[in-house]
Backbone as numpy.savetxt, mean C-alpha at the origin, in Angstrom:
# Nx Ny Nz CAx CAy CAz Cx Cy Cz
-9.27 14.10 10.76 -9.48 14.08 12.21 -10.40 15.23 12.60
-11.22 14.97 13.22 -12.01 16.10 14.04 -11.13 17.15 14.60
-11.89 18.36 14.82 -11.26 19.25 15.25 -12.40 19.29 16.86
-11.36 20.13 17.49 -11.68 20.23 19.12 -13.42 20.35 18.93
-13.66 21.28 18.43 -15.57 22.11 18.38 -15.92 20.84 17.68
-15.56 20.18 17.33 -16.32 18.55 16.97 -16.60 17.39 18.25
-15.57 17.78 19.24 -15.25 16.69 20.12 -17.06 16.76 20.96
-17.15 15.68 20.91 -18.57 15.06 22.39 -18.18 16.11 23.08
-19.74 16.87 24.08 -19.27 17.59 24.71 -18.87 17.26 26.22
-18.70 16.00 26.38 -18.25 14.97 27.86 -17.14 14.69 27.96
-16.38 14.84 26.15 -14.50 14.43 26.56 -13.93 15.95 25.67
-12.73 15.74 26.40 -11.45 16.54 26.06 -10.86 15.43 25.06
-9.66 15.95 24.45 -9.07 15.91 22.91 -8.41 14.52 23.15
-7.43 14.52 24.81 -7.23 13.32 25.03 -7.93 12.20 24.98
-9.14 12.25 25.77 -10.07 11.46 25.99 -11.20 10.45 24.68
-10.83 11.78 23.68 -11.70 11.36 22.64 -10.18 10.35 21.89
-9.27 10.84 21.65 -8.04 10.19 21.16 -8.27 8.73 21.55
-8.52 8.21 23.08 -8.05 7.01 24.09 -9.39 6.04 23.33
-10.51 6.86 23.31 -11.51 6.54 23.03 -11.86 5.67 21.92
-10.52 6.31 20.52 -10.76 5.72 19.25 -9.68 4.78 19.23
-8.57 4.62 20.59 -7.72 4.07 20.24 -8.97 2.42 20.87
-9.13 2.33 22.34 -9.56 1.67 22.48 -11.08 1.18 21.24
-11.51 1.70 20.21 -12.53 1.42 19.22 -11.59 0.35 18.25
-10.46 1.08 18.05 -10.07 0.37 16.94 -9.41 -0.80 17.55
-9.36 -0.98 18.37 -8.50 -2.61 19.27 -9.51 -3.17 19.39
-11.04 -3.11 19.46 -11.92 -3.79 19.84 -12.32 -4.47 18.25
-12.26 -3.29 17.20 -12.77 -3.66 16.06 -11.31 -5.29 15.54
-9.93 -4.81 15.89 -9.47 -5.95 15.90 -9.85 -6.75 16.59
-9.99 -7.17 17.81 -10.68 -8.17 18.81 -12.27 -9.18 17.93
-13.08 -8.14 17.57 -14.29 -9.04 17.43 -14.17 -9.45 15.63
-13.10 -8.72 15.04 -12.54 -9.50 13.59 -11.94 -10.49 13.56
-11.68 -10.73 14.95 -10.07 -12.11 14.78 -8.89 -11.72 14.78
-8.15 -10.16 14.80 -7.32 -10.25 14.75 -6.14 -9.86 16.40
-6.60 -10.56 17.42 -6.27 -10.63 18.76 -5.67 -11.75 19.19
-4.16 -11.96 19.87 -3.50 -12.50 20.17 -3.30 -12.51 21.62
-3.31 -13.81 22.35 -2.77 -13.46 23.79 -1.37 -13.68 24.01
-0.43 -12.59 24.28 1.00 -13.10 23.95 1.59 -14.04 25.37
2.69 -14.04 25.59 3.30 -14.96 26.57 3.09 -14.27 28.02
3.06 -12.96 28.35 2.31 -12.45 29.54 1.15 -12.07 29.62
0.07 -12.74 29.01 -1.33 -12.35 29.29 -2.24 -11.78 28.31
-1.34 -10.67 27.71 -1.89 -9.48 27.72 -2.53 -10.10 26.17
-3.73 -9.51 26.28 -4.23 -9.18 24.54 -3.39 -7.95 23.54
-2.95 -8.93 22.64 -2.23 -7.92 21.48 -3.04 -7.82 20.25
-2.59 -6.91 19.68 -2.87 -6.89 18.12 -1.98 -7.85 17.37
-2.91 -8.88 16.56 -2.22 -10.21 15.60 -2.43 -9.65 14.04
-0.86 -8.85 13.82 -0.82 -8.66 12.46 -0.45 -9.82 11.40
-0.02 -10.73 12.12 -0.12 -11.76 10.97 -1.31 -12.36 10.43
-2.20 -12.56 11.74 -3.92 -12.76 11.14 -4.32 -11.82 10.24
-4.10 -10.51 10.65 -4.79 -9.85 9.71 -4.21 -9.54 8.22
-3.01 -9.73 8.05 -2.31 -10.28 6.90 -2.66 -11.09 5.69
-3.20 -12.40 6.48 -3.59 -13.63 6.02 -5.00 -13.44 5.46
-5.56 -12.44 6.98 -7.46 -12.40 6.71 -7.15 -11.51 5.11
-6.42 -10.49 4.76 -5.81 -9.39 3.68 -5.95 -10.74 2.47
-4.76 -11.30 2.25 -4.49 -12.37 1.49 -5.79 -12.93 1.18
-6.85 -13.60 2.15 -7.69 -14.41 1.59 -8.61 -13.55 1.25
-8.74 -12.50 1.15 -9.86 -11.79 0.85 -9.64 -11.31 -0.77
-8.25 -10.88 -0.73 -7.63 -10.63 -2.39 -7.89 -11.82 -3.00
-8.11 -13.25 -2.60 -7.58 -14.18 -3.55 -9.38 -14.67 -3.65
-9.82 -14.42 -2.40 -11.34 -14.88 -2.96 -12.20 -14.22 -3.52
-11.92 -12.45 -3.23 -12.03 -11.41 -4.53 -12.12 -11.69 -6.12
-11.43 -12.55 -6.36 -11.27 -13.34 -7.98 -9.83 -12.70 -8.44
-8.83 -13.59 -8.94 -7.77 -13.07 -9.54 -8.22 -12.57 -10.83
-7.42 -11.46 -10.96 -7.53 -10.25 -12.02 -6.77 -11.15 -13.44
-7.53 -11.77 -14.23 -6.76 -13.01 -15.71 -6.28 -11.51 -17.03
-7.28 -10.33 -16.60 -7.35 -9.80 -18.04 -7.56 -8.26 -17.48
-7.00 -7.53 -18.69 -6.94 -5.84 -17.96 -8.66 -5.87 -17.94
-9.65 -6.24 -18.56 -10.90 -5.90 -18.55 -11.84 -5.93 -16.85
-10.88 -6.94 -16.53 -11.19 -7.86 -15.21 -10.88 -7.10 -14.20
-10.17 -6.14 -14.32 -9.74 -4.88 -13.20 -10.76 -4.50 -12.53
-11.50 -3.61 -12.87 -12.57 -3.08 -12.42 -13.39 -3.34 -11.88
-14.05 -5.29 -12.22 -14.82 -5.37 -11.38 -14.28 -6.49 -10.27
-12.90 -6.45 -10.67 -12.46 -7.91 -9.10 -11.22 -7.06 -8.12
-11.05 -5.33 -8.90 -10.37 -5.24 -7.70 -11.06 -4.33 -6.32
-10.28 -4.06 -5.46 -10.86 -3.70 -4.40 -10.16 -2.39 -4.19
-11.23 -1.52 -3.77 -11.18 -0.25 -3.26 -10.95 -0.17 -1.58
-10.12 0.94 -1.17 -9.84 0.83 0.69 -11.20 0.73 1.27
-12.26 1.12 1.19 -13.25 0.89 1.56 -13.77 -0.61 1.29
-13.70 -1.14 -0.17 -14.24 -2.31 -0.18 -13.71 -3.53 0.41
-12.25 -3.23 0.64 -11.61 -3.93 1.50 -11.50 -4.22 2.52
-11.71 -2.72 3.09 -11.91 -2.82 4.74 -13.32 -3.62 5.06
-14.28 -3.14 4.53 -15.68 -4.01 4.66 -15.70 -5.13 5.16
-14.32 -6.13 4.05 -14.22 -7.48 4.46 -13.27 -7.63 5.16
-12.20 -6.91 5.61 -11.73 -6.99 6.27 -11.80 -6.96 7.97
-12.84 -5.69 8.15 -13.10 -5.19 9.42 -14.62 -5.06 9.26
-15.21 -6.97 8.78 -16.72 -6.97 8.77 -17.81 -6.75 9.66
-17.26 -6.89 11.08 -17.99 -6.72 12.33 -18.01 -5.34 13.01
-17.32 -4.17 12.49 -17.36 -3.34 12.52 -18.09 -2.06 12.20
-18.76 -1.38 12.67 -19.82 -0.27 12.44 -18.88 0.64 11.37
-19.60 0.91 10.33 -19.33 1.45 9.12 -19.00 0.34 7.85
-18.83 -1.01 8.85 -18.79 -2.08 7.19 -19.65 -2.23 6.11
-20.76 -1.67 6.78 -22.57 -2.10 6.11 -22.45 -0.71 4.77
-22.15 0.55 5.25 -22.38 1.44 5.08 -23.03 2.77 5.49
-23.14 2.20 6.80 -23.84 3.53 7.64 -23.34 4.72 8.35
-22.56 5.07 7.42 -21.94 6.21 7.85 -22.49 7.46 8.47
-23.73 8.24 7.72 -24.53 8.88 8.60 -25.16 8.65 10.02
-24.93 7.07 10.44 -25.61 6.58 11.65 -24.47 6.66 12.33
-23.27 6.64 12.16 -22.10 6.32 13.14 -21.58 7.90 13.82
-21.51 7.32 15.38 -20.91 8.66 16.27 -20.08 8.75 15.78
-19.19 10.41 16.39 -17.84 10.66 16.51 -16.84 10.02 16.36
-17.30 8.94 17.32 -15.85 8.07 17.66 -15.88 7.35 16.99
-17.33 6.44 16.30 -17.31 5.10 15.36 -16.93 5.75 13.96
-16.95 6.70 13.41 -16.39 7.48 11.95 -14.43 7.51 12.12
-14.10 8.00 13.08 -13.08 8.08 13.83 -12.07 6.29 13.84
-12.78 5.53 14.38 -12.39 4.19 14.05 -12.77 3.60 13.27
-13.75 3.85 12.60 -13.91 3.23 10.77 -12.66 4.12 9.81
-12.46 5.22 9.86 -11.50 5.89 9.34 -9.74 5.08 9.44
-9.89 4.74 10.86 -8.38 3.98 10.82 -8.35 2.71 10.70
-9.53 1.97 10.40 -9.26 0.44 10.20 -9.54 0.47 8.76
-10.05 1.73 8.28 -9.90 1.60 6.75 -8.03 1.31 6.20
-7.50 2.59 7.10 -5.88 2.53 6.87 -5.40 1.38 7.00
-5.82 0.96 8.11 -4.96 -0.26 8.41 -5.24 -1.71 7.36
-6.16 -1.26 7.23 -6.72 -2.58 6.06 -5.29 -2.69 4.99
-5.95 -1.49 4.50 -4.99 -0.60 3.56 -3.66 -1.32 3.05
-3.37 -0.35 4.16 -1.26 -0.35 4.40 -0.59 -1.96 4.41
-1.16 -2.81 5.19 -0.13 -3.71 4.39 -0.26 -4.34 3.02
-0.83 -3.88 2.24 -1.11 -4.13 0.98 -0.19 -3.50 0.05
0.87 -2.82 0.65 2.08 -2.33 0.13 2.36 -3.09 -1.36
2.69 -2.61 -2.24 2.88 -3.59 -3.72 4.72 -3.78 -3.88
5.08 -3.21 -2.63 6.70 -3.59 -2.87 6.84 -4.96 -2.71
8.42 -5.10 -2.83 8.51 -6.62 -2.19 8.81 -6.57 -1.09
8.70 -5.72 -0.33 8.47 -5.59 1.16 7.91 -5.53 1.83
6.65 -5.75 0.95 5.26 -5.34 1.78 4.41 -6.63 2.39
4.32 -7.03 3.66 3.76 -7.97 4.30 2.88 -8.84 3.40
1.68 -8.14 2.86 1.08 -9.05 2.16 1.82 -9.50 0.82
2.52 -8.97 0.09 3.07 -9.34 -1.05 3.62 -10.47 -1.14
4.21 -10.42 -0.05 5.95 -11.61 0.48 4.92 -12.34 0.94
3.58 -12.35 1.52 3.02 -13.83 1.40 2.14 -14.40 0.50
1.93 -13.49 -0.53 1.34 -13.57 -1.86 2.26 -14.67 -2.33
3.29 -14.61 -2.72 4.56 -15.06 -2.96 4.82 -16.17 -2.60
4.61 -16.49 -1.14 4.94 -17.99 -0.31 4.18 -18.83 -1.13
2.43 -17.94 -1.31 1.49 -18.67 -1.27 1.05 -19.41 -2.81
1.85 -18.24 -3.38 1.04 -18.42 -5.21 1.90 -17.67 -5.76
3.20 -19.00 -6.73 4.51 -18.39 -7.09 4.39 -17.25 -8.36
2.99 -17.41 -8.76 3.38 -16.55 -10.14 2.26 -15.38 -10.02
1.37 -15.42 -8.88 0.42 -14.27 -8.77 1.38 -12.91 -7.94
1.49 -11.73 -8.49 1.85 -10.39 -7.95 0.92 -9.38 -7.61
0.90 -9.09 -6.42 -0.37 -7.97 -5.65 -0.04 -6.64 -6.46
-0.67 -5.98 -6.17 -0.75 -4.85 -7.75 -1.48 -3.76 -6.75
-0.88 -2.08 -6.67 -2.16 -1.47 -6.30 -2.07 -0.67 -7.59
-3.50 0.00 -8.25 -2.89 1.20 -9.62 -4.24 1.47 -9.02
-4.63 2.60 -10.24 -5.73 3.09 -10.28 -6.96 2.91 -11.49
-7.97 3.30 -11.22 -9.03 2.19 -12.29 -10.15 3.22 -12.16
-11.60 2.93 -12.71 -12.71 3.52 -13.09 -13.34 2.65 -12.04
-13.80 2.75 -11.08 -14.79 2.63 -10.29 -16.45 2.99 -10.32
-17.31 2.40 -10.73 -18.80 2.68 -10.68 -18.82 4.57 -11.14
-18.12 4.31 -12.78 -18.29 5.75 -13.32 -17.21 6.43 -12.75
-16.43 6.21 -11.87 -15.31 7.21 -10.71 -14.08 6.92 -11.84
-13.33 7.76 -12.19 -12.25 6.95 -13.05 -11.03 7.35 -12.03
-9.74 7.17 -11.94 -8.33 7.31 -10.86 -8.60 6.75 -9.51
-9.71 5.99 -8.97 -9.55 5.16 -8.13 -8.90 4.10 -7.21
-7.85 4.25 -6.48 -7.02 3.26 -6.31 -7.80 1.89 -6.08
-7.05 1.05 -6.50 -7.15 -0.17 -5.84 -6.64 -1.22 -5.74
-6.38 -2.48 -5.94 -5.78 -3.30 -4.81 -6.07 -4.37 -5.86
-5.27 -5.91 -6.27 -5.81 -6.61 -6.90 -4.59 -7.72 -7.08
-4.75 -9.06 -6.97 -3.96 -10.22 -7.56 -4.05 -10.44 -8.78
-2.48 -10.41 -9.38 -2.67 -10.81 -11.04 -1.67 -11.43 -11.13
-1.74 -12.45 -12.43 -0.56 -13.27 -13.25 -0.38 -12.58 -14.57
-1.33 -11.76 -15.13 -1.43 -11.62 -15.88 -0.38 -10.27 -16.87
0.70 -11.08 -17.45 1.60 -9.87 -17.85 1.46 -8.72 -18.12
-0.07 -8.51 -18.85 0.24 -6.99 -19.53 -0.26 -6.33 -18.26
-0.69 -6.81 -17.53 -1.01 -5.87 -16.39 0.34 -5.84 -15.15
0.69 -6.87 -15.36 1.79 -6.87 -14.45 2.92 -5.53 -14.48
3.21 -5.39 -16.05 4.32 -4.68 -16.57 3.57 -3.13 -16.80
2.20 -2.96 -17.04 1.34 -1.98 -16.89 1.64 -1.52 -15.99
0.65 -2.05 -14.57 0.67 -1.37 -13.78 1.55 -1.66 -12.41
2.63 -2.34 -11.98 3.26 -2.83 -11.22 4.83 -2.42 -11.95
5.28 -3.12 -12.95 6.62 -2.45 -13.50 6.44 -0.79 -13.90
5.83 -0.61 -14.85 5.58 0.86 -15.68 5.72 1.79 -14.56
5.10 1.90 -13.52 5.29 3.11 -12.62 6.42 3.40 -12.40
7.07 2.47 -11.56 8.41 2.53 -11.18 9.61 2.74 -11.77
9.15 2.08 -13.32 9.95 2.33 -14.71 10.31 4.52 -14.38
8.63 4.66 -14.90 8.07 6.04 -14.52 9.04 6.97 -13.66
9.30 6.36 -12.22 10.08 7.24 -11.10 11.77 7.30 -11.67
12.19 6.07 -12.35 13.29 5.96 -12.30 13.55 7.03 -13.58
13.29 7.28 -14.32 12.97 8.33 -15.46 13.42 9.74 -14.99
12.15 10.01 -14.43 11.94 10.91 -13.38 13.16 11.63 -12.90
13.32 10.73 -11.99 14.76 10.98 -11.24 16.32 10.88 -12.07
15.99 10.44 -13.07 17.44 10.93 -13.81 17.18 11.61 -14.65
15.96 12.35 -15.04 15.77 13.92 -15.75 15.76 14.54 -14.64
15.53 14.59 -13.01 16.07 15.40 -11.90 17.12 15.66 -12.22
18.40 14.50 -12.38 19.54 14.62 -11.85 20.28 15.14 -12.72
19.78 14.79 -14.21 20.28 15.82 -15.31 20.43 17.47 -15.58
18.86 17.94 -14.63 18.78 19.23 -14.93 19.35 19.66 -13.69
19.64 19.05 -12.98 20.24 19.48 -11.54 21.69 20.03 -12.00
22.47 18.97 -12.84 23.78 19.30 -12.70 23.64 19.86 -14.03
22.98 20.07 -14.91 22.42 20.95 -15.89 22.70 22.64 -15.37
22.03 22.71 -14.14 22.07 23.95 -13.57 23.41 24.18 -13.00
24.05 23.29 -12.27 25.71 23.56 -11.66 26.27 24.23 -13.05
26.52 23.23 -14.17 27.19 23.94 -15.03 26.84 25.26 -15.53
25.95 25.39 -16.03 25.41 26.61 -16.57 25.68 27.64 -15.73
25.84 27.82 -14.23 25.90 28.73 -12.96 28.16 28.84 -13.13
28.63 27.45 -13.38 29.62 27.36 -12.83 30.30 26.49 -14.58
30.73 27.01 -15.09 30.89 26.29 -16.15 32.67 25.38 -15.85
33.28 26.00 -15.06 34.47 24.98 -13.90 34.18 23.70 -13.88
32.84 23.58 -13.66 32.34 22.22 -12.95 31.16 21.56 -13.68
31.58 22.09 -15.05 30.55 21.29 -15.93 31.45 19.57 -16.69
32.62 20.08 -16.65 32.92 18.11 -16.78 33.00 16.89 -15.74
33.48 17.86 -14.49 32.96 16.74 -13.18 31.15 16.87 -12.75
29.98 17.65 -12.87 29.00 17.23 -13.52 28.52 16.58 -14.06
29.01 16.34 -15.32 28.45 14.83 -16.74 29.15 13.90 -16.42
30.27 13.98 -15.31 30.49 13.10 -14.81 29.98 12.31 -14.00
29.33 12.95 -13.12 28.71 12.30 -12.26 27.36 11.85 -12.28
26.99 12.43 -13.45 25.49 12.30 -14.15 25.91 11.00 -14.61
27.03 10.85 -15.33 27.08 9.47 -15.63 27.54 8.50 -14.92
28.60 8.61 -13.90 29.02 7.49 -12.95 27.35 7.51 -12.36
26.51 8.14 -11.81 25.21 7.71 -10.86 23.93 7.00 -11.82
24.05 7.34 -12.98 23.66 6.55 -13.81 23.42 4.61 -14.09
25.42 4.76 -14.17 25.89 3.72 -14.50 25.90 2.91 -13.31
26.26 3.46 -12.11 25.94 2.31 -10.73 24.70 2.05 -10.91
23.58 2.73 -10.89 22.01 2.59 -10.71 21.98 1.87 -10.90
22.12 1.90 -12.78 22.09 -0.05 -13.36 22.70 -1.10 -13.44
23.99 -0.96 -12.71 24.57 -1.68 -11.98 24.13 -2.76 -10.97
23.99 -1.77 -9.85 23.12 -2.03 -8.73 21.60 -2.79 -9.16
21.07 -2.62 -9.75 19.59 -2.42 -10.49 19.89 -4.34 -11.37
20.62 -4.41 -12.21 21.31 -5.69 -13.08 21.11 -6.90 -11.33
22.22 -6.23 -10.81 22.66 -6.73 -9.72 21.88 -7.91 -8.80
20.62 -6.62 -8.41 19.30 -7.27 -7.33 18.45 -8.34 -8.19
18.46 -7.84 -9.42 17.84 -8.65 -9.84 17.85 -10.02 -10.04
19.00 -10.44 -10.66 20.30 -11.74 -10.66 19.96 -12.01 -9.19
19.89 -11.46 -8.02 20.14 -12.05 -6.94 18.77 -12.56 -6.49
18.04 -11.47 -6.59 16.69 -11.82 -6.07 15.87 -12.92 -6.98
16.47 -13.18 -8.39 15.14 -14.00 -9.28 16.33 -15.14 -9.51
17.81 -15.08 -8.70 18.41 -16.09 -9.35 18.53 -16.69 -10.60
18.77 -15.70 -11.36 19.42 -15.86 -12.96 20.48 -15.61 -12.75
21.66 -15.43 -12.03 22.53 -15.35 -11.89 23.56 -16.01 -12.59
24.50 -16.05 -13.04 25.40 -17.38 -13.66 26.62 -17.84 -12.79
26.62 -16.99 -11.54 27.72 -16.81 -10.78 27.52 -17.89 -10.19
């Protein structure tokens, strides 16, 4: 965000704020993504822009092979482009764009972005899903034009990437967090050696629910269940 000694010298901090809010409602408006709801008013239509998300991943080219990464997935910028095509900064003219148009290219980049969430909670995913039972939205990171840790964004069926980069991370956190929780109560005992068998205790009851819980969602959510 700009700082104040950046602001036009015609608006105050508010003014420039109202300024980018009204930029970025317009950049929804002349993309398609504007709704007139039941009193009148023009809204923002996040389900359009959801969908516009979706068809842009899927006409992007689905990702068949890890090789295929690089050049079919999409970067927040390359996304937004198609996403928020009518918009000043889609072309690339960033040196040409005011204050305020850098300012609202900056947040329709986000917004492009964010529902591209790779949970199963994430707007576009869950209609990835409706749409195409065995393709999973994926964000990781990749080599971009020589750039290598690049995020980006991409539809795949393709297992080794699936379990790569969509399972493996998360695998990753869950790790993580029970070498936290080990050295955590690692440290109780060692401080308090009283409370080093209700410790490994609880290292192991929080363990054992996890994958409990964890067994659980799964059976429920993919219906393998036998129940």
């Amino acid at each position: 965000m700009s700082t104040i000694e950046d602001l036009p010298l015609d608006m105050d901090e508010s003014e420039f704020k109202l300024a980018v809010e009204e930029g970025v409602f317009e950049a929804y408006r002349v993309n398609g993504y504007v709704k007139t709801n039941d009193e009148g008013d023009e809204v923002v239509d996040k389900t359009a822009l959801h969908e516009a998300i979706y068809r842009v991943l899927k006409s992007s080219g689905i990702v068949r092979t890890p090789d295929e990464k690089t050049d079919k997935a999409l970067t927040h910028g390359a996304l937004a482009k198609k996403i928020f095509a009518e918009t000043p900064g889609a072309n690339g003219e960033w040196d040409q764009l005011d204050l305020i148009q850098r300012a609202v290219w900056t947040q329709v980049v986000k917004d492009a972005w964010n529902p591209t969430n790779p949970n199963y909670s994430g707007p576009v995913q869950r209609l990835v899903g409706e749409r195409d039972a065995k393709l999973v939205l994926i964000k990781a990171k990749t080599t971009v034009d020589g750039s290598p840790g690049i995020d980006v964004v991409y539809l795949t069926s393709n297992e080794e990437l699936i379990f790569a980069d969509f399972i493996g991370p998360l695998k990753s956190s869950v790790r993580r967090a029970a070498d936290r929780l080990a050295k955590n109560a690692a440290l109780v005992s060692t401080r308090n050696k009283e409370l080093s068998a209700k410790a490994a205790r609880e290292v192991d009851s929080g363990m054992k629910a996890a994958a409990q819980l964890a067994k659980s969602t799964l059976e429920l959510m993919s219906g393998s269940s036998e129940s």
